[in-house]
N, C-alpha and C positions, 0 to 999 in steps of 0.2 A: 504494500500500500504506500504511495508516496504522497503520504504527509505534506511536505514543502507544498505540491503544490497544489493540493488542497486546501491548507489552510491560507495559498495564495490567493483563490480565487475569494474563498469565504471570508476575507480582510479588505479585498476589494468592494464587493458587495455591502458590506457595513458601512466602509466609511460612505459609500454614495448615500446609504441611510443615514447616516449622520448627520453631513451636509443637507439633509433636508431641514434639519430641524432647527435650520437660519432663519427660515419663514416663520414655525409658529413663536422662535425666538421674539422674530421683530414686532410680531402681533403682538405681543404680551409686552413688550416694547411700550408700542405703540398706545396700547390699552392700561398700561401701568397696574397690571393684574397682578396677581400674587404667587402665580408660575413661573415671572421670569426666571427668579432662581434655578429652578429645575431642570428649565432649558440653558439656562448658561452654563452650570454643572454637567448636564446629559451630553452637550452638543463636541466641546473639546475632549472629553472623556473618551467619547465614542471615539471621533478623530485623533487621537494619541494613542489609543491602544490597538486599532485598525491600519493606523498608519504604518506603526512602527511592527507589527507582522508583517502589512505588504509590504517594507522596504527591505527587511529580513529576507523575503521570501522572491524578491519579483525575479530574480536570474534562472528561475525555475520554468523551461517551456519546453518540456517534455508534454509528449500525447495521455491524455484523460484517459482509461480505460472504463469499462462496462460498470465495473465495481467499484470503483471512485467516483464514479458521476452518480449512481445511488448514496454514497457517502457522504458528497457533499452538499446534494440537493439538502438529505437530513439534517447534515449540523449549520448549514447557509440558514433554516428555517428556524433550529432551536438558537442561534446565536442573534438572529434578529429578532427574533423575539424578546431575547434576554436584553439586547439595546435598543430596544421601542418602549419597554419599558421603563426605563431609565427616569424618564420625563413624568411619570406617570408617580412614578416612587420618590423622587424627590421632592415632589409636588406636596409628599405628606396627606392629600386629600382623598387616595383610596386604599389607606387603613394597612401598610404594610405589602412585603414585597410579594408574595402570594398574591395578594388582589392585584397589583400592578402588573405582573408576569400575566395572570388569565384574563384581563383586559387587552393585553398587546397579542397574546395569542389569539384570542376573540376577536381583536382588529384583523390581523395579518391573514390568519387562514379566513378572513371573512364570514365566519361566522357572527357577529353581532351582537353576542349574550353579552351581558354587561353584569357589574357590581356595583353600581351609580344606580345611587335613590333616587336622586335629583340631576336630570342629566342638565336642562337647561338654566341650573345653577352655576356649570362648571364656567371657567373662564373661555374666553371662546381660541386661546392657543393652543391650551386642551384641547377642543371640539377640534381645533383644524388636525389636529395631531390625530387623532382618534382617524378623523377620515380621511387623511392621506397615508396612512399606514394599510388602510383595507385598499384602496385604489394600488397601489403598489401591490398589493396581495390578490389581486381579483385576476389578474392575467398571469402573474404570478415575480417572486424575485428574481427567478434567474434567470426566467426568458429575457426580463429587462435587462440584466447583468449583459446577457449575450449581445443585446440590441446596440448599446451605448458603453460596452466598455470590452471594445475589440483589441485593445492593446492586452489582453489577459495571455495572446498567442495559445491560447489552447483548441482542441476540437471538442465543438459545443453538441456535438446531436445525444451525448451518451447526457448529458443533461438535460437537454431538451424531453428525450423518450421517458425519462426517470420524474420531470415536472408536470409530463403531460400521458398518464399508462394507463390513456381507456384504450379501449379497442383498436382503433384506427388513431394515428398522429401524422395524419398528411400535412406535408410541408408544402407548403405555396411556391418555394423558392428553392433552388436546389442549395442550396447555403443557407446553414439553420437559424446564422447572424442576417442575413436577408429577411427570412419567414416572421425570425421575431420582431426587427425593424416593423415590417410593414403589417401584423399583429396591431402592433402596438402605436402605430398612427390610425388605423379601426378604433382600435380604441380610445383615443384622446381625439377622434370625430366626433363619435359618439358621446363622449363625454362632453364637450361642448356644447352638441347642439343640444343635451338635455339641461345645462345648467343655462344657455340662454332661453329656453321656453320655461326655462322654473321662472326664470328673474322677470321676464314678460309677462307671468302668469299670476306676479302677484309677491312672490319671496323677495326680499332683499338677496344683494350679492354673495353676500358670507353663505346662509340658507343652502342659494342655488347652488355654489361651487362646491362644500359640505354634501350636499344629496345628490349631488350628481356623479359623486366620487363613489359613494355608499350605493346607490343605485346599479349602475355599470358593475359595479367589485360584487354587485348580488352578497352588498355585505351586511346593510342595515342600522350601522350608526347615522344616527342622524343627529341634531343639533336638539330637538325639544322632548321633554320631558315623555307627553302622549304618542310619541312618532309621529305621526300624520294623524289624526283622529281629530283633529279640531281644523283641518286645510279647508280650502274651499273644493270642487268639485273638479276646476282646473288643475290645481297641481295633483290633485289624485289620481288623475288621466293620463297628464303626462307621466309620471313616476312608474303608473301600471305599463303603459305602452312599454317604456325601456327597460321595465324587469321583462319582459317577453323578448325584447331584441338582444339582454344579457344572457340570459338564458335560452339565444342560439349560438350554434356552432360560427365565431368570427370566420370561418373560411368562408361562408356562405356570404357572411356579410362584404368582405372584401369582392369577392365573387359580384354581389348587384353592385358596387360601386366603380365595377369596372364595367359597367354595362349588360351584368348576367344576370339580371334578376331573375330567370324561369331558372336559377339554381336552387331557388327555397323549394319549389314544389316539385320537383326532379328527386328531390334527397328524400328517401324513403322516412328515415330519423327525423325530419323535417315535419312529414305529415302526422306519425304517431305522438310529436310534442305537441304540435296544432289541436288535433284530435282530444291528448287530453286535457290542454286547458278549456275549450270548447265545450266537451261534456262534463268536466269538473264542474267548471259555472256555471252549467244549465241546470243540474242534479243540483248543487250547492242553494243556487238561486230557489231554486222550485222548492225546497226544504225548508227553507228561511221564510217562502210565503205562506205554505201551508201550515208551518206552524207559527203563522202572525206573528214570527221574531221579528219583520218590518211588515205594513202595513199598504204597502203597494206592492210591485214587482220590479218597478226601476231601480228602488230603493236595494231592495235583496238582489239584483242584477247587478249593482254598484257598488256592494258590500263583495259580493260574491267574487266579480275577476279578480277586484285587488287581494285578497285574502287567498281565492288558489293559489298567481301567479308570484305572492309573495312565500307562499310553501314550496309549491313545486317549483320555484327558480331559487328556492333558500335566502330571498333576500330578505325578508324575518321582519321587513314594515308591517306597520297596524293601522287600517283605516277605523278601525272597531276591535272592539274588547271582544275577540272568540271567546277569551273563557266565561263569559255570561251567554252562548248558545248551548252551555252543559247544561243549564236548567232548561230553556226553552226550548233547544234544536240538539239534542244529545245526539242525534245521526250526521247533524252536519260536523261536530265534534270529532268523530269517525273519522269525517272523510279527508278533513283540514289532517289529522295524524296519520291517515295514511300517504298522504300528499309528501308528508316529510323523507317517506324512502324514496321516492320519484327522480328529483331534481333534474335539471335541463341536459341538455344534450351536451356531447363528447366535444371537446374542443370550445364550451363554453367559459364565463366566470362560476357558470354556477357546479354548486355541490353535488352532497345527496349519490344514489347509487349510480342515476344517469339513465336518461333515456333508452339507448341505445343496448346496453346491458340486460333491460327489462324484458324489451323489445327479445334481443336474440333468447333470453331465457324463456318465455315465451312460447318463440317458434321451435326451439329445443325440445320443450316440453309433450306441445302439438307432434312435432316429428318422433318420439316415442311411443307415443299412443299410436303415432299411424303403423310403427313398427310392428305394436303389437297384434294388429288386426292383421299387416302381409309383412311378414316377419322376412319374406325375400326379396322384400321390394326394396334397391336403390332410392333414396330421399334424401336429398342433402339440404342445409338449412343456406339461404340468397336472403343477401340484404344489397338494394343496387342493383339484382339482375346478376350479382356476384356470389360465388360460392363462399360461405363461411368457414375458413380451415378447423377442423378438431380442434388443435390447438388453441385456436381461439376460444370455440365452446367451451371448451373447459376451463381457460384460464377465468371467463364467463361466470363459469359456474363455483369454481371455488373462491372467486373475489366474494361474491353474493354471500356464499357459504360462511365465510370468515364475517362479512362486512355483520350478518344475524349474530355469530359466535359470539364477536367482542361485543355487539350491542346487548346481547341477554346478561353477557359477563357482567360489564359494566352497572346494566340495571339491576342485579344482586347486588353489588356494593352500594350502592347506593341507598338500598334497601334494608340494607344490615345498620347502614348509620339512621337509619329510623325515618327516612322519608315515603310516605306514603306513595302505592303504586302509581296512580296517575303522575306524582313529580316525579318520580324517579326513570319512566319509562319514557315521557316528553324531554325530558333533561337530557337524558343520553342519545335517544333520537335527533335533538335541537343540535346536540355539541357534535356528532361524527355525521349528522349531515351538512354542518356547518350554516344552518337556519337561522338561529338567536335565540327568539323567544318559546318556550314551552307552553305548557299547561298544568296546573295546580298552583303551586307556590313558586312557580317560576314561570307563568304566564303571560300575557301581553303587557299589562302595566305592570307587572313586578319584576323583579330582579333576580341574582345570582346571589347575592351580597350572604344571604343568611346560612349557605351551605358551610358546611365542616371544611379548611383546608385542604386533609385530605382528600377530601370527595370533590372538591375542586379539581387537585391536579390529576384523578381521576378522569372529568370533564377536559382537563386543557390536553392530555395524553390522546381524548376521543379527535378531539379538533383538530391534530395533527396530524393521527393517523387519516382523520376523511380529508383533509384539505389533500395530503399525499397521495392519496386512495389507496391507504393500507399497504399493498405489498414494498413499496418505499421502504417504508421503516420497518416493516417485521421482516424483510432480508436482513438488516443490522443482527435481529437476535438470531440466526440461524447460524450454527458454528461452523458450516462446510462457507460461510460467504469472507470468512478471514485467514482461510488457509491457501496456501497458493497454489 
């Protein structure tokens, strides 16, 4: 394993995070808030101890191999996380380094669970910090790394495969510093044109730039206390729209921006996400009316997309309190939780198991049953008009397998510190689909804040592992991946 220049790349990557945190420096500056401190502690810290790794390190430009670029995606992710929260811990305002660590993992892998009672108390260089750490996390760190910091001379695809190991990782560009480049101007279009239709729609500037970050990263910090539950009807719209354009596949999107729009509905993956936000909403809606949770149907039609497309793309906003449809709509309850294994398609910001996964488990499924009626009949499983290799199936089927394992795990611990099934089973679903908000004691308006440490970093371990999607990190524990 070569060290050097692993921890070269992972010293590079930091300090570029460091250097970010000039901005919410100057905000709190400017605002004469009571985080400057933290940021001027956090911001040299970071850049002194990052620096002087990569100058130790930069004579190092030997080739990346298979097992390093899983290595380093790993500690690239636990090491930014440990200096995103910097800011967060010196701040003093979230109660010690534990909260401050599952705040910046809850930023970075975009997930959006929080331990802040009072979010739109905090100072707003916090708030910018909070959602520029998920917007760097939404497309992910190292693809950025690879996009904007080519001087690393190393070969990026065994990081690229290791940041991005659904199914499919088509590269747009045959150079994987190209693909992410041009990723990542999709993305900061995108990001744009939703923070200028927020600021048009009504938000002040901070607001729109804040939720457009959160938005896109399908991560869910937002700036006010309710998330969205008190906006007008405009920015509700807009927000829902670009959780739906977050959670597609960016190839597709670069794809109409090049003049290929008949790419969305060509892409098989494409229709099954259409499909089910479409009948999410309609079932959803129609639930809501029949049991007079609203009073019209526009009403429950308007409650309804934002709430699917905020489960199923994991971006974890709240136009309304679900956990008061437990007493009124306990089916729509149901389906808002099972929404949370879904998450958007392959190549998205979003979480969760993933379209595409479901989709071939699925057809997998189907194709056994047919096996067993004509036991000699050839059936291969086509996504695309394309045959799906075994390989795939199966690697398919035991991500699925593992992704249930660690979530029922998870939910016994949780369970043994004495939280009741409904938190305990939402909690762990929220944090490894990378969602936010739960259900019970950890539901739309409430918090994270009152869990046991341990059962925290139980939660930031979940977050990890789904932002990764599992097999990332549980290679590290497997002892044939450190022997040569």
């Amino acid at each position: 394993m070569n060290w050097i220049l692993v921890i070269k790349i992972i010293a590079s990557l930091n300090a570029v995070l460091g250097a970010t945190m000039l901005v919410p420096l100057l905000i709190a500056l400017y605002d004469q808030s009571g985080d400057i401190t933290a940021f001027a502690i956090a911001l040299p810290l970071t850049l002194l101890v990052n620096g002087l790794a990569y100058l130790l390190t930069r004579k190092e430009e030997s080739d990346l191999s298979h097992r390093e670029g899983f290595l380093t995606v790993t500690l690239a992710w636990v090491s930014a996380c440990f200096f995103s929260s910097l800011p967060f811990y010196f701040a003093g305002t979230f109660g010690g380094f534990t909260n401050a660590y599952f705040e910046a993992v809850s930023g970075l892998t975009t997930t959006g669970s929080t331990i802040l009672t009072d979010v739109g108390s905090m100072p707003r260089a916090t708030l910018f910090w909070r959602s520029i750490i998920q917007w760097y996390g939404g497309m992910g760190i190292i693809v950025l790394s690879l996009a904007v910091l080519p001087l690393l001379g190393v070969g990026g695809m065994q990081i690229f495969k290791a940041e991005v190991p659904g199914p499919t990782a088509d590269k747009i560009q045959p150079r994987v510093r190209d693909t992410a480049l041009l990723l990542w101007k999709v993305y900061l279009l995108l990001t744009v044109m939703e923070c200028l239709l927020l600021w048009a729609g009504g938000f002040n500037l901070f607001d729109s730039i804040c939720h457009s970050f959160t938005t896109l990263a399908t991560g869910g910090f937002g700036t006010r206390s309710d998330s969205l539950m008190s906006v007008g009807p405009v920015i509700e719209m807009t927000v829902t729209l670009f959780m739906f354009l977050a959670g597609v596949n960016f190839t597709l999107h670069y794809l109409a921006l090049t003049g290929r729009a008949r790419a969305y509905l060509k892409d098989g993956e494409f229709r099954v996400y259409l499909s089910i936000v479409v009948l999410g909403t309609l079932v959803l809606a129609l639930i809501l009316r029949v049991t007079e949770t609203y009073n019209d149907i526009f009403t429950a039609l308007r409650y309804a997309v934002f709430q699917t497309l905020a489960l199923v793309t994991t971006t974890g906003y709240n136009s309304a309190d679900f956990k008061l449809w437990e007493v009124t709509a306990p089916l729509a309850t149901m389906i808002l939780f099972l929404f949370m294994f879904t998450g958007g398609m392959a190549g998205s910001t979003a979480g969760g198991i993933k379209v595409v996964r479901i989709w071939l488990l699925l057809k997998h499924g189907y194709r056994e049953l047919f096996r067993l009626i004509h036991p000699r009949a050839v059936r291969h499983v086509k996504v695309g008009g394309k045959v799906v290799g075994e390989n795939v199936l199966d690697a398919v089927v035991g991500f699925i397998v593992l992704y249930m394992l660690l979530f029922v795990i998870a939910t016994m611990i949780l369970s043994l510190y004495g939280h009741d099934f409904v938190t305990s089973v939402s909690a762990v679903a929220s944090c490894i689909g990378n969602i936010g908000p739960g259900l019970g004691t950890v539901g739309p308006v409430s918090n994270f804040n009152h869990l046991q440490d341990v059962v925290k970093w139980v939660l930031v371990f979940c977050m990890v592992l789904g932002r990764l999607e599992i097999y990332t990190v549980l290679l590290l524990l497997v002892p044939e991946f450190w022997k040569k």
